[in-house]
C-alpha positions as CSV (number, residue, x, y, z in Angstrom):
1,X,86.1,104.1,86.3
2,X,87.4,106.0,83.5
3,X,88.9,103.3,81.1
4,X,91.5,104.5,78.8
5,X,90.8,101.5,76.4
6,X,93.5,102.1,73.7
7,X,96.1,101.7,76.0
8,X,94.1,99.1,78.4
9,X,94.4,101.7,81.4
10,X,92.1,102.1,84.3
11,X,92.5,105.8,85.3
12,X,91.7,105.7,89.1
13,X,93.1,107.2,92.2
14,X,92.3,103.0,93.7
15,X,94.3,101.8,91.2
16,X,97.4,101.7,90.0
17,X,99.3,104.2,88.3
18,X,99.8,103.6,84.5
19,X,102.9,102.8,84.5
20,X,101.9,99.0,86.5
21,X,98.8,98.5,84.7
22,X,101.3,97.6,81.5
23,X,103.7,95.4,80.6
24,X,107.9,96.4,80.4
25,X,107.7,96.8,76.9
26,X,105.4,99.2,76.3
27,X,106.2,101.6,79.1
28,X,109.3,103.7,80.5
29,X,110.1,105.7,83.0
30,X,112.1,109.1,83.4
31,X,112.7,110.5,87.2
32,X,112.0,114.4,86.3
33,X,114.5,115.8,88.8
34,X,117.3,113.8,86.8
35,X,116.5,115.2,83.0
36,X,117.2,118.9,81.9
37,X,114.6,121.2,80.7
38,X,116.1,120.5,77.1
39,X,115.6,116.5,77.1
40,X,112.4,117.0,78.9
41,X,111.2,119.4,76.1
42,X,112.7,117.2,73.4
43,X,111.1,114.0,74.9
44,X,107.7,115.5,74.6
45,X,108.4,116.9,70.9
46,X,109.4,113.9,70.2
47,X,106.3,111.8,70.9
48,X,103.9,114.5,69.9
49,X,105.7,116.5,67.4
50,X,102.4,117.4,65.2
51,X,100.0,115.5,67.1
52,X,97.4,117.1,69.2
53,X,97.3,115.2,72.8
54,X,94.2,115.0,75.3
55,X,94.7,114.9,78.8
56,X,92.3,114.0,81.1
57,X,92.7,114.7,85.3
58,X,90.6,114.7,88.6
59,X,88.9,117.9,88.9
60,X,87.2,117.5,92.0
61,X,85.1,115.1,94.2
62,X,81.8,114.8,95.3
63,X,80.6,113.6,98.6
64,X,76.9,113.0,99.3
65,X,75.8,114.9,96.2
66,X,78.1,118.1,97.2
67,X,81.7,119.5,95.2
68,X,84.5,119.2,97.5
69,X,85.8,122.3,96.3
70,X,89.4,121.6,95.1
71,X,88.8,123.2,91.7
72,X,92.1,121.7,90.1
73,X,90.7,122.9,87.0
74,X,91.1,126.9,88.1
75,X,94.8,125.4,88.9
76,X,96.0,123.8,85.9
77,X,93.7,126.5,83.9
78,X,96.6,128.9,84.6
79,X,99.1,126.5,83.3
80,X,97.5,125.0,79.7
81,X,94.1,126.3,77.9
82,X,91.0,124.4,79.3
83,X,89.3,124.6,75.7
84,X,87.3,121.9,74.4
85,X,86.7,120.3,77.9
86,X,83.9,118.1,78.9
87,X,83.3,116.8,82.6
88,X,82.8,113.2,83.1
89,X,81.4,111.7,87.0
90,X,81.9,108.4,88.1
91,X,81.6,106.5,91.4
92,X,84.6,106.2,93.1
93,X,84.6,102.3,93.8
94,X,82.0,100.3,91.7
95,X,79.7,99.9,95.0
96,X,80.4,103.6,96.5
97,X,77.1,105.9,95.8
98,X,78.1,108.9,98.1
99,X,81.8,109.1,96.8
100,X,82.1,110.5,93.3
101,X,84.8,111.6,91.3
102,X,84.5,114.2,88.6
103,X,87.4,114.1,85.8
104,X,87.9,116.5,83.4
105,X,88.9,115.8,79.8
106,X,90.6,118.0,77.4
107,X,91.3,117.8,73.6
108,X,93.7,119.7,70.8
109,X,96.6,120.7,73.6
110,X,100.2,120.5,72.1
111,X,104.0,119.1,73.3
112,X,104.5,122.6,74.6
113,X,101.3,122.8,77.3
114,X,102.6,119.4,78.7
115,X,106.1,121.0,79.1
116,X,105.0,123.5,80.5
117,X,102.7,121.7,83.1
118,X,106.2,119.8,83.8
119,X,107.8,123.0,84.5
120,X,105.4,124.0,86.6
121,X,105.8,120.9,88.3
122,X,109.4,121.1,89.1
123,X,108.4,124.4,90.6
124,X,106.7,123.0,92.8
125,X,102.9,123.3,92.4
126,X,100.5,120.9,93.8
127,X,100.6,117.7,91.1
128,X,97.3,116.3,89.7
129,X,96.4,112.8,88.9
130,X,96.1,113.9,85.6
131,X,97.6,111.9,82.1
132,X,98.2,112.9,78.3
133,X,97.5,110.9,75.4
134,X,97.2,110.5,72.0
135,X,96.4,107.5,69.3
136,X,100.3,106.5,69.7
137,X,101.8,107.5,73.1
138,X,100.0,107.6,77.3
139,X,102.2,110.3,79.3
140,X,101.7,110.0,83.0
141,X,103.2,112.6,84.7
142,X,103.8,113.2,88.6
143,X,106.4,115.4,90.4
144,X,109.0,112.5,90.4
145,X,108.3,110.7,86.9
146,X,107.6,110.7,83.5
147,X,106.4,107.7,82.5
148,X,105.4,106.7,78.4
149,X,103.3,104.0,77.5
150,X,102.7,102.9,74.0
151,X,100.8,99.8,72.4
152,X,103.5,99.8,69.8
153,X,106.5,98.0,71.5
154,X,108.7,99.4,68.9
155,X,108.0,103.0,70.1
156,X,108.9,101.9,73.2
157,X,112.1,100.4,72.3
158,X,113.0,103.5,70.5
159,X,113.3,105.3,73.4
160,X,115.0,103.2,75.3
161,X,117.5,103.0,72.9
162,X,117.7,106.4,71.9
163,X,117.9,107.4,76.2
164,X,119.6,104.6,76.9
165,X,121.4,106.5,79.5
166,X,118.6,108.5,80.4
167,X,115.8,106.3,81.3
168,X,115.2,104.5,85.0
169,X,115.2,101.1,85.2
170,X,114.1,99.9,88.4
171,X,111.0,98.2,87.6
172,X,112.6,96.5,84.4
């Protein structure tokens, strides 16, 4: 499946999310509900400030050589430009020829198109398994969480000290 190397993530719908692929300190968690627009937006700037991110999401899946049809890129196309995309297919488990999966990758978005696809999110659309990333920082993001990973542990323990208050710690 798609490996995201950098930050020693499998990105697979039979996997695990992110967030318990890592270890406690290089990840945290947000509940989205439970931060304002403003944190949310400053959370991202902060991350990303002058750094463009990529994202990469399930588009759609194959079965027996035929689209399924759920054209999440026609979706999220409406809620971030889909420039500088490229389509990648993989099997959907390693021994599974029939079942394919068919992500799609895109490069140079900013802080603001992944606040707004959180926005968008709290308004209820239909949520993709979909993540952000850049050299520094992994942002998964669902319609419950926020969660950051980072290979640098002292990025990590930046933001929990700087949202001390903020941050969940269930899974600490």
């Amino acid at each position: 499946m798609v490996e995201l190397k950098k930050f020693n993530i499998n990105f697979s719908p039979n996997k695990e999310t992110p967030y318990f692929q890592t270890t406690n300190d290089k990840r945290i968690r947000f509940i989205l509900d439970e931060l304002s627009l403003q944190t949310t937006k400053y959370i991202f700037k902060k991350i990303y400030k002058d750094k463009y991110i990529n994202t990469i999401f399930i588009s759609d899946y194959i079965l027996k050589n035929k689209k399924q049809y759920i054209n999440y890129k026609k979706k999220i196309g409406n809620i971030i430009p889909l420039k500088n995309w490229e389509e990648i297919i993989e099997p959907y488990e390693k021994d599974d020829d029939e079942t394919k999966i068919l992500f799609a990758k895109v490069k140079r978005l900013n802080f603001i198109d992944l606040y707004n696809y959180s926005l968008h999110l709290k308004k209820g659309i239909p949520e993709l398994y979909i993540v952000f990333y850049s050299d520094e920082f992994l942002v998964y993001l669902n319609s419950d969480v926020i969660d950051i990973i980072s290979n640098d542990k002292e990025n990590i323990n930046k933001l929990k000290k700087e949202f001390k208050e903020s941050y969940n710690k269930l899974h600490e």
